[in-house]
N, C-alpha and C positions, 0 to 999 in steps of 0.2 A: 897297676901293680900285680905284677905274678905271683902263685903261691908261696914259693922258696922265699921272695921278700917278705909278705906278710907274715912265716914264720918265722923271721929272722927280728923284723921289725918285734914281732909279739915278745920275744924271747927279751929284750931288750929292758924290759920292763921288771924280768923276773926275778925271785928273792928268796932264796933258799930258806930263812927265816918263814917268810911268808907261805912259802909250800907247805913247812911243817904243822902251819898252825891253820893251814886249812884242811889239812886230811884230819887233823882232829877236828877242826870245825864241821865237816861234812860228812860225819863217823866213814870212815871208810877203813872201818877196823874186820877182820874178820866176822862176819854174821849180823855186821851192823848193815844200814840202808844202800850205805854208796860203798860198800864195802869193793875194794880192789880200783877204784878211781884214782887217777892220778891228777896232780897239778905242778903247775911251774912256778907258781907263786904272784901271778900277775894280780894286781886290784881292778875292779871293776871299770873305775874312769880310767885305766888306761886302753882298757879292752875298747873301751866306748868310742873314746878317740882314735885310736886306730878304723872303726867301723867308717867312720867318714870317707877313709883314701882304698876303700875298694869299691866305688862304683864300677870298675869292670874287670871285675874277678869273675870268672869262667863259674857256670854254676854246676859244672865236672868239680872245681875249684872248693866250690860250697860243700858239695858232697863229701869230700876228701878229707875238709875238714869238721864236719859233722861227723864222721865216722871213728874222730883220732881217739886215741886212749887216752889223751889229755883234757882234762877238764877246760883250761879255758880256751883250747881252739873251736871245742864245739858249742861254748856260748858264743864265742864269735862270730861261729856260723848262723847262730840262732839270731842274735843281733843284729847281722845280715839282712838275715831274709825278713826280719821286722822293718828294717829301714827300706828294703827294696818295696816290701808289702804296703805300706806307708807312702809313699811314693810312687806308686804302680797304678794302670790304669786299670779297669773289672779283669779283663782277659790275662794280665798280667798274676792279680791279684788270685784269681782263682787255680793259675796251676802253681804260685805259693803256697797254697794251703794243702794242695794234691802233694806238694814235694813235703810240705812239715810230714802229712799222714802216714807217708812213706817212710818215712826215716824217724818214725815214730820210736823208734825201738830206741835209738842212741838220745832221747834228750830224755835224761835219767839219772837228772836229781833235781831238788825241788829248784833252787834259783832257774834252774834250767828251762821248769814248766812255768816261773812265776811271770816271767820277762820274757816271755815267747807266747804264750797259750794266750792270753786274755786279745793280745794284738794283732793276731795272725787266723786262730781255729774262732774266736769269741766274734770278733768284727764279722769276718767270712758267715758266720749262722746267726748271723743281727734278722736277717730277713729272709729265712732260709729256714727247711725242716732243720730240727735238732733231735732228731734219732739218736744222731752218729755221738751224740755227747752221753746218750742214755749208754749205749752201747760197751763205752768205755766207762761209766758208770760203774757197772756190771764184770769189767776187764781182771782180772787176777793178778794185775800188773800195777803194782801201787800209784806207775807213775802216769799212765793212764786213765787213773782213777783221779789222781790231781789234774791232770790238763782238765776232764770232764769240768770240777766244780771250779776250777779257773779262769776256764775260757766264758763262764756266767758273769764274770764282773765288766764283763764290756755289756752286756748284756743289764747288768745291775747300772751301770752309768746312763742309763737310758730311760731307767724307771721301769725297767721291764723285769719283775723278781720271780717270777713262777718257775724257772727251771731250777734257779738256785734252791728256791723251796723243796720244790720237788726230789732233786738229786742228794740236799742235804737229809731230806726224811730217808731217803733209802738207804744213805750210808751211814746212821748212827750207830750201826753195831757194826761200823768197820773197825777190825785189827787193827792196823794201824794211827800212831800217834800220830802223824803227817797229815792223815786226814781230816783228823779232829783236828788240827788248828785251820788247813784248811777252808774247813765245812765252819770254823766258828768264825774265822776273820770273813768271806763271804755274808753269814749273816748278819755283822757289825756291819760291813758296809750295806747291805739292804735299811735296816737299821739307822744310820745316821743320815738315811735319805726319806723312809718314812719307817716310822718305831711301830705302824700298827701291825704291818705282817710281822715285825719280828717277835712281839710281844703272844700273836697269835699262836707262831711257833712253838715261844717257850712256854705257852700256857699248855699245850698239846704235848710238847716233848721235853721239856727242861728234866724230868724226873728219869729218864732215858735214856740222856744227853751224857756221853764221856765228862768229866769234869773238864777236860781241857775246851773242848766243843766250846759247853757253855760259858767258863773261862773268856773263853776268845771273843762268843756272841754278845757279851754283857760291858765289856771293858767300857763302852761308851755311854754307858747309862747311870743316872744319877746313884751314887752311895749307896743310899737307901735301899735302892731295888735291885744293886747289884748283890746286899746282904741277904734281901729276901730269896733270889734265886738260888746262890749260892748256898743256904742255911734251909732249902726243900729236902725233906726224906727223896730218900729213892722209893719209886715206888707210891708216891701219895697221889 
């Protein structure tokens, strides 16, 4: 399938209804997050299902569409390169992850980093220095800042939590609300796989912790303990 089909095919799905109520879904209001994004109105399974019938789309192809103004061609292309990554042998696999870093700049909004980041950048640094996740850590680029604590849940599926720790301590005073849920759904799942580092966490940082942060970190803990967190001074 050539480009011009698959954006034809994509279009095909689209709902002018449904455009409307994702640009408010995805504030893309002046001075808001996705501010100036655009969408056609496509639902995610159909995006999904389309992803099947381009096993030989040109990766010129990818690019084109990673770069579009429209929101869902560049989750498409994101989807893409997850099923090719998935699919792919190491040498394959690794100039995937070369191509996400590149074109880092256009996946930029969260669904964007949530279903691309953990399965493309997170697998890729399973065994591998994790600098580069510090790096963007540290990035002034919100959405950077999410792929970083992101791409740890592949990493948290493994049993392996010290980066998430790690990257979660250093962004508790991030501006951003995106972080904090973030940085808190991250430590729920560290959390529901063993509660002792997360509990270590909030003994350390709960009183520091945005309310959404902890919010997000606590949702799976018995009642009881979620009122105790939740009902700490700041500050104690």
């Amino acid at each position: 399938m050539k480009l011009d089909e698959v954006r034809t095919r994509l279009r095909v799905s689209a709902s002018e209804k449904d455009a409307a109520n994702l640009q408010r879904y995805f504030k893309t209001g002046p001075g808001e997050y996705g501010a100036g994004d655009r969408f056609l109105g496509i639902r995610v399974p159909a995006i999904r299902k389309l992803v099947r019938q381009t096993d030989a789309l040109a990766v010129e192809d990818i690019r084109l569409l990673i770069h579009s103004a429209w929101h869902e061609e560049r989750l498409l292309a994101l989807l893409i390169l997850v099923r090719r990554y998935q699919r792919g042998e190491e040498a394959l696999r690794g100039s995937l992850f070369e191509f996400y870093c590149r074109e880092i700049r256009w996946i930029n909004n969260w669904d964007l980093v949530d279903l691309s980041a953990p399965h493309i950048v997170g697998h890729w640094l399973l065994n591998r220095p994790r600098d580069f996740l510090h790096q963007l850590a540290a990035s002034s680029n919100l959405w950077e800042r999410r792929i970083a604590v992101l791409a740890t849940l592949a990493f948290i599926r493994m049993g392996d939590f010290a980066d998430t720790i790690h990257l979660c301590r250093a962004l508790i005073q991030d501006p951003h609300d995106l972080i904090h849920k973030a940085c808190g759904w991250m430590l729920r799942e560290v959390g529901k796989r063993d509660e002792r580092p997360l509990n270590h966490f909030l003994k350390e940082h709960a009183s520091q912790m945005p309310r959404t942060m902890l919010r997000y970190a606590i949702e799976r803990l018995p009642a009881t303990q979620r009122q105790a967190w939740m009902s700490l001074p700041a500050g104690s």
